[in-house]
C-alpha positions as CSV (number, residue, x, y, z in Angstrom):
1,X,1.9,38.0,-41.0
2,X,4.4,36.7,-38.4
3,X,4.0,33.6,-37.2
4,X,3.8,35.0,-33.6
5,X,1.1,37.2,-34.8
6,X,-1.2,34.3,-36.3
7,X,-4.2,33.4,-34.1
8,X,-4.6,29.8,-33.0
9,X,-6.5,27.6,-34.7
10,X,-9.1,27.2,-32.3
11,X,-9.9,30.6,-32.3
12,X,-10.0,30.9,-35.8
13,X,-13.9,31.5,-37.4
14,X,-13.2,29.4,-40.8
15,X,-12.3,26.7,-38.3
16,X,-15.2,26.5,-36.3
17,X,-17.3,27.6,-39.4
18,X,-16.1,24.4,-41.5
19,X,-16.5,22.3,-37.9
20,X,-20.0,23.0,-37.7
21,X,-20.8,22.4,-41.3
22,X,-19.5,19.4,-41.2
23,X,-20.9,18.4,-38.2
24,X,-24.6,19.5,-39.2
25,X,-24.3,17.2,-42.6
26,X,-23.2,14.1,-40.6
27,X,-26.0,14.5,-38.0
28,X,-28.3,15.3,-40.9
29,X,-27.0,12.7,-43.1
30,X,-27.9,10.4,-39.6
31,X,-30.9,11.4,-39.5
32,X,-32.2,11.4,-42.8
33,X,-31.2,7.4,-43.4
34,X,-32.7,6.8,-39.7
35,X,-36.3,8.5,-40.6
36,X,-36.8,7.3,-44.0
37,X,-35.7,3.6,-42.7
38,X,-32.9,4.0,-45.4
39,X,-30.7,0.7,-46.1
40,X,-26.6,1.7,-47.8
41,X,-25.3,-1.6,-49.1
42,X,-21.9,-1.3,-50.4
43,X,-21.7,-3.1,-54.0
44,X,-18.8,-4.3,-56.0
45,X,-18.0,-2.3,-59.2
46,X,-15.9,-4.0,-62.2
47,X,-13.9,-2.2,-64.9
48,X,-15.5,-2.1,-68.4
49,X,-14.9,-4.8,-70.7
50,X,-13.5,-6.6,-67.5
51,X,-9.8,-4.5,-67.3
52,X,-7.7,-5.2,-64.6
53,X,-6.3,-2.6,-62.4
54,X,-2.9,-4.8,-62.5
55,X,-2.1,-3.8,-65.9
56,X,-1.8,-0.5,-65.1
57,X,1.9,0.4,-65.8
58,X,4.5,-0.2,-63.3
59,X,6.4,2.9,-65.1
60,X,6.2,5.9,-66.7
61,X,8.5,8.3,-68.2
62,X,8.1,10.2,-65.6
63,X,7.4,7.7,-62.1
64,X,8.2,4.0,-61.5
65,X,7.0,1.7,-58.9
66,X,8.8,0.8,-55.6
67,X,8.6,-2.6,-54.8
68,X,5.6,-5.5,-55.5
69,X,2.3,-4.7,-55.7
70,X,0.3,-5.6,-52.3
71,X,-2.3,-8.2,-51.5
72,X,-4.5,-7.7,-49.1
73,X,-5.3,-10.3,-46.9
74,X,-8.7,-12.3,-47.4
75,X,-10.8,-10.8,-45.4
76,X,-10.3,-7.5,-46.7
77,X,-10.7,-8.5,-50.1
78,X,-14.3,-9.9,-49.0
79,X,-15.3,-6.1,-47.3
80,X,-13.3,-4.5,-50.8
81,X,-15.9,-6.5,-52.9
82,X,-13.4,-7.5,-55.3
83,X,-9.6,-8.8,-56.0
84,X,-9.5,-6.0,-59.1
85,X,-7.4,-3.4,-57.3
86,X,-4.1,-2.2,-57.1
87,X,-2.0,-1.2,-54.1
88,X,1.2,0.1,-55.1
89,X,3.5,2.7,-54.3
90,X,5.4,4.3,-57.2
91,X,8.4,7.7,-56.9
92,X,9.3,10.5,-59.2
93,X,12.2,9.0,-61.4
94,X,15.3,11.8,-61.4
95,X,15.4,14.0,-64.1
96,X,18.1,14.5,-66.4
97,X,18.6,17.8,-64.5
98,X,19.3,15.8,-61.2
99,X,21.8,13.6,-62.4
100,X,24.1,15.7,-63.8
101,X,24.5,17.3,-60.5
């Protein structure tokens, strides 16, 4: 199919079909915690045996990290619940293939 040919999105049944899904389980999801008086409390989780998520490997043999790891600010370690996480960015390492180009 062309691309002048494909129909736009919003005309498009699977879009509107997914919409409305999705829409109906967030209104009934509202509902439901609203009628039964329901209470969600968010609650830390820890590692077994008390790992940290820093030791996870800054390198593999296949992807290495790019730059420091990232601390979030106070506050946002207060709403994570915890200081065990990691935010990091890592990149494919070139293959042997690439660098003999």
């Amino acid at each position: 199919m062309s691309p002048s040919a494909r129909k736009p999105i919003l005309k498009s049944v699977p879009y509107w079909t997914a919409f409305g899904v999705l829409t109906l389980a967030a209104v009934g999801l509202g509902a439901a915690i609203s009628h039964y008086g329901l209470y969600l409390k968010k609650l830390s989780i820890q590692a077994p045996g008390g790992r940290l998520l820093s030791a996870i490997p800054t390198e593999t043999p296949t992807w290495q990290r790019i730059g420091n790891d990232r601390r979030e600010q106070a506050d946002i370690e207060v709403v994570l619940g915890t200081t065990n996480y990691v935010s990091r960015l890592y990149h494919p390492k070139p293959s042997s293939a690439d660098s003999n180009k």
